[in-house]
LOROSE-691518 format. One line per 3 residues: their letters; for each residue x, y negated, z of C-alpha. Coordinates in nm, 4 decimals. Example, Ala and Ser with C-alpha at 12.3 -4.5 7.8 and 13.67 -1.06 7.14 Angstrom:
<pts>
AS = 1.2300,0.4500,0.7800 | 1.3670,0.1060,0.7140
</pts>
This chain:
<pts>
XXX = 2.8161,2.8708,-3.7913 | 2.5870,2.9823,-3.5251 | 2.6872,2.6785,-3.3043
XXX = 2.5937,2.4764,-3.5907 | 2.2361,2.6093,-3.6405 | 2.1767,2.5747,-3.2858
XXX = 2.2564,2.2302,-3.2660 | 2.0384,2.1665,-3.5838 | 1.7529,2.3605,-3.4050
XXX = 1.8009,2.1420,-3.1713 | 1.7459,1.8232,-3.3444 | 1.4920,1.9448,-3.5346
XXX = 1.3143,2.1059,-3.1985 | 1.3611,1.7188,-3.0841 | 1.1988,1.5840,-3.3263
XXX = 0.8546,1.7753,-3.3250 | 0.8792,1.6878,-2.9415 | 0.9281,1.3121,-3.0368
XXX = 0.6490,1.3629,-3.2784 | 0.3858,1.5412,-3.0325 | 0.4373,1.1869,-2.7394
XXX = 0.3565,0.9438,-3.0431 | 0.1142,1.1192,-3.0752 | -0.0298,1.1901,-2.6953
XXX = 0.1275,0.8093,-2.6509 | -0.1607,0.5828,-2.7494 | -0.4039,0.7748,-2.4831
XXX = -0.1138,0.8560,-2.2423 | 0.1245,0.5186,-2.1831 | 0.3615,0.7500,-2.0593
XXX = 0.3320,1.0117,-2.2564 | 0.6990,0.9838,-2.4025 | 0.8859,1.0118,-2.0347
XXX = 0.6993,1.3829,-2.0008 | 0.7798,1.4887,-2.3503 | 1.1617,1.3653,-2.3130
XXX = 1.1834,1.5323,-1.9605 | 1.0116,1.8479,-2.1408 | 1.2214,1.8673,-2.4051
XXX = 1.5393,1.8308,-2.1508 | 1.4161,2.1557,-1.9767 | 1.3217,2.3541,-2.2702
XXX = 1.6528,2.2848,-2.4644 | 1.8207,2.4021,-2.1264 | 1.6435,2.6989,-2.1148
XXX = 1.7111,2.8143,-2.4592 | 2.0909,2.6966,-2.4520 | 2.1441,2.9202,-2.1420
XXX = 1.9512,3.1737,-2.3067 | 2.2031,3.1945,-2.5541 | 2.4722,3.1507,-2.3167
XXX = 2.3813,3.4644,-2.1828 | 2.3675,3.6502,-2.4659 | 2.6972,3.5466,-2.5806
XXX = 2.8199,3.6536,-2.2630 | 2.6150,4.0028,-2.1927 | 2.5849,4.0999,-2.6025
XXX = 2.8684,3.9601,-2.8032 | 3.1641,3.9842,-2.5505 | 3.2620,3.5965,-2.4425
XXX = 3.3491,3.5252,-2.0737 | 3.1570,3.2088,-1.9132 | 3.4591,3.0629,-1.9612
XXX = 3.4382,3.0664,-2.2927 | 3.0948,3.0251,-2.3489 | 3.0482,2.6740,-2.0951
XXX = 3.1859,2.4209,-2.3017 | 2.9932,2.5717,-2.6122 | 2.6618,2.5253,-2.3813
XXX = 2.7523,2.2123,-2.2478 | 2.7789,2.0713,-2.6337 | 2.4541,2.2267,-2.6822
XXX = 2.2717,2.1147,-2.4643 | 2.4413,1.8172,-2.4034 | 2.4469,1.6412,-2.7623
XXX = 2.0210,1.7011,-2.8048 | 1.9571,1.5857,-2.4409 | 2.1570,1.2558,-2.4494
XXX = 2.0391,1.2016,-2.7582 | 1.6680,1.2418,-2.6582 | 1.7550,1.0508,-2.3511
XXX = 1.9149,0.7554,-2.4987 | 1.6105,0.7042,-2.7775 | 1.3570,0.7510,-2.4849
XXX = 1.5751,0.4668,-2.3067 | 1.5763,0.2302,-2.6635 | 1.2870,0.2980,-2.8393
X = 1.0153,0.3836,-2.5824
</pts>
């Protein structure tokens, strides 16, 4: 369940970022590049965040917690990536 909240944090976390370059996008032409690139660190920030508290505070081994981060972080960025690539 927690996974799944994360991931939908993450979407939703994409979306205000998508939001805020429309936004900046008329006055900055590449406005969208910085806010995809931002949102790439930031989401990899907070997904080893809670990497490390999975490992350090509920028990898991990095073992155990990698592929969990990897889907984490991995679903949001390519997603943010690929819509930076079609749409903008």
């Amino acid at each position: 369940m927690r996974t799944a909240m994360f991931l939908t944090a993450g979407f939703l976390l994409l979306a205000a970022f998508f939001i805020l370059g429309r936004l900046f996008a008329e006055n900055f032409p590449n406005a969208m590049g910085w806010v995809t690139g931002g949102f790439v660190v930031l989401w990899c920030v907070a997904t080893f965040f809670n990497m490390w508290v999975g490992v350090t505070h509920a028990g898991y081994s990095w073992g155990e917690e990698l592929p969990i981060f990897l889907m984490l972080f991995g679903i949001p960025s390519a997603v943010a990536i690929g819509l930076k690539w079609k749409l903008f």
